[in-house]
N, C-alpha and C positions, 0 to 999 in steps of 0.2 A: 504494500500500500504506500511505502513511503516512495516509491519511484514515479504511482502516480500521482503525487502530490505535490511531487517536484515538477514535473513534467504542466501539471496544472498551473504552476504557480509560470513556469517557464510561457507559458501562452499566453496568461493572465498581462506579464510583461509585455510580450509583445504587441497584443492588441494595445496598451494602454499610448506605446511608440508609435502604434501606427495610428492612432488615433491623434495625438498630437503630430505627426510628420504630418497627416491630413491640415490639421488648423494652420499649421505654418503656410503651406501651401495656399489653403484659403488668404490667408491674410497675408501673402505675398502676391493674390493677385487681387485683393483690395486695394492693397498700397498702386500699382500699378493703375487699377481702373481712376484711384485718385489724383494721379502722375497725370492721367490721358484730360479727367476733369479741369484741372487747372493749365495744362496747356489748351486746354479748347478755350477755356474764357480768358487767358491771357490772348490766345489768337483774337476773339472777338473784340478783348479792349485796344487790343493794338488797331486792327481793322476800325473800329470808333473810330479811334486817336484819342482815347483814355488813355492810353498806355504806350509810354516812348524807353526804347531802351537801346542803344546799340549793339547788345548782345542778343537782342530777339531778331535782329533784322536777317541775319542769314537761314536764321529759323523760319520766320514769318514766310520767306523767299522762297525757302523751300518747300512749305505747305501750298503757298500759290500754284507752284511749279506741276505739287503733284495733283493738287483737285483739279488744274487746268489739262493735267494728261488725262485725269478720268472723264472730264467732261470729253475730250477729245476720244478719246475710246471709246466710251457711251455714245456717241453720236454717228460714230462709226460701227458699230454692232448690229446684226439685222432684225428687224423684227420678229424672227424665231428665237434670238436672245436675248429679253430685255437684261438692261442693265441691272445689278443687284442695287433693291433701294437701300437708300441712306438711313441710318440709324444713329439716335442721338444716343446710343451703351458704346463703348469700346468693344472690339471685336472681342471675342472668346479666345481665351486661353487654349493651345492644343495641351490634350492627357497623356 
């Protein structure tokens, strides 16, 4: 009995790891969807002109650069593929 109690106790540990490696992961892609939030409303204050910074402009430039290729991609796509719509979440993490 005492092998399966070790053996018990050995799972017990594990799940409790895997349980927590799960939160971390959760909350490493909170932090991120948080990351994606404040760069969207810094894009929008800067777009305003709330918000001036010479360190956002190469950023800014490059957000331009790419929603202008997806517009340009979208418009070019045929009507058997509409474009994927826009969504105001950040994409999905891959598992």
């Amino acid at each position: 009995m005492k092998l399966f109690d070790k053996a018990k106790q050995a799972a017990e540990q594990a799940a409790v790891k895997a349980k927590e490696g799960v939160e971390e992961v959760q909350t490493k892609r909170d932090l991120n969807g948080a990351y994606g939030e404040l760069g969207e409303k810094a894009f929008e204050l800067v777009e305003g002109g709330g918000l001036e910074h010479a360190d956002l402009e190469p950023l800014v430039a490059r957000i331009r650069a790419l929603r202008a290729k997806l517009a340009e991609d979208g418009s070019s796509a045929s009507a058997a593929e509409p474009a994927a719509a826009a969504s105001d979440q950040p994409p999905a993490m891959p598992t």
